[in-house]
C-alpha positions as CSV (number, residue, x, y, z in Angstrom):
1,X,0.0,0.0,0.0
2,X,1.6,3.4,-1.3
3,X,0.8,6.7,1.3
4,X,0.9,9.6,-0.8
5,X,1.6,12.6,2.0
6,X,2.3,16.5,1.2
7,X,3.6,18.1,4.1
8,X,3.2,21.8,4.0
9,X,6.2,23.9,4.5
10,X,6.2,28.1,5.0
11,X,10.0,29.1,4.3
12,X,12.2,32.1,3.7
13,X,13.5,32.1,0.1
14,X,17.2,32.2,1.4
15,X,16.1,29.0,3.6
16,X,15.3,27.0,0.7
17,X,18.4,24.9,0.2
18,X,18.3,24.1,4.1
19,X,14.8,23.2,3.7
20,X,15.3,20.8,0.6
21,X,18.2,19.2,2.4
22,X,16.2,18.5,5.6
23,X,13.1,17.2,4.0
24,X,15.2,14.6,2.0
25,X,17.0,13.2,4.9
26,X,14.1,12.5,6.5
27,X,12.8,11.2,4.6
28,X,15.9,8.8,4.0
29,X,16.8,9.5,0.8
30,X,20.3,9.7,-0.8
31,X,20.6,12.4,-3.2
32,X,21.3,10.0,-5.8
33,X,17.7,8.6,-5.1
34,X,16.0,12.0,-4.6
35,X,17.6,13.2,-8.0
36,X,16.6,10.1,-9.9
37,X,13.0,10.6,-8.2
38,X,12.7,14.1,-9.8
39,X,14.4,13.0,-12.7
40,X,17.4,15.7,-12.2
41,X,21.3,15.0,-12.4
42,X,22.5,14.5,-8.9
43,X,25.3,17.2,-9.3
44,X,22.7,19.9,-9.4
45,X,20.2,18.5,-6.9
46,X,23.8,18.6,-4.7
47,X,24.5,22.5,-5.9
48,X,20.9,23.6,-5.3
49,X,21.1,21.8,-1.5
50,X,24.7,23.4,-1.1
51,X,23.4,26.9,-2.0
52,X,25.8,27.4,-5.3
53,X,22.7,28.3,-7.2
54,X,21.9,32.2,-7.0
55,X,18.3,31.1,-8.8
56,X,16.9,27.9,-9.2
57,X,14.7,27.2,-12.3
58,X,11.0,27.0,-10.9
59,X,10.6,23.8,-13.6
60,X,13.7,22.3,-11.4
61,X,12.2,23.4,-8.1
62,X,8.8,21.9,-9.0
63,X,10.7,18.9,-9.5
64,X,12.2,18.9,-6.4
65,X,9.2,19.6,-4.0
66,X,7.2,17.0,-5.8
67,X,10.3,14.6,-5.4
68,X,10.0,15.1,-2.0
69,X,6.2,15.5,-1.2
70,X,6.6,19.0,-0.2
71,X,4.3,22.0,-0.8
72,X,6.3,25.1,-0.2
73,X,5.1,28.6,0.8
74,X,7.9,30.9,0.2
75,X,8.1,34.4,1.2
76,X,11.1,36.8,0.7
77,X,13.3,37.7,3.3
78,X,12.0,41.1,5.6
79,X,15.6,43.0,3.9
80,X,14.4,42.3,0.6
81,X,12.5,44.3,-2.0
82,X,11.8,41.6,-4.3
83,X,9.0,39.3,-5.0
């Protein structure tokens, strides 16, 4: 029997690779299995958790969060003029 489980998750844009991380360690995946899960090359899944990535492709981001069963409400940081 497959549970399919979205945990919601409210975090700070500059939290995101922290958060991404987290989510797939507890949920005990390797990042070769998480990458392989969204279909993405486990170098970048491992640059994106790492923070080497100054912007993240929302296709590749969509990936992720699916990948992990997340559903993410991101809000900028207070110092920050964007979004």
């Amino acid at each position: 029997m497959i549970i399919n489980r979205t945990i919601t998750v409210s975090v700070v844009i500059d939290d995101l690779p922290r958060v991404i991380k987290e989510a797939r360690e507890q949920l005990g995946l390797t990042i070769a299995a998480a990458s392989r899960k969204a279909g993405l090359d486990q170098s970048h899944w491992r640059h994106i958790e790492n923070g080497r990535y100054k912007s993240i492709p929302e296709r590749t981001l969509d990936k992720m969060i699916k990948a992990l069963g997340l559903d993410l409400e991101i809000s900028w940081p207070s110092h920050c003029s964007c979004g």
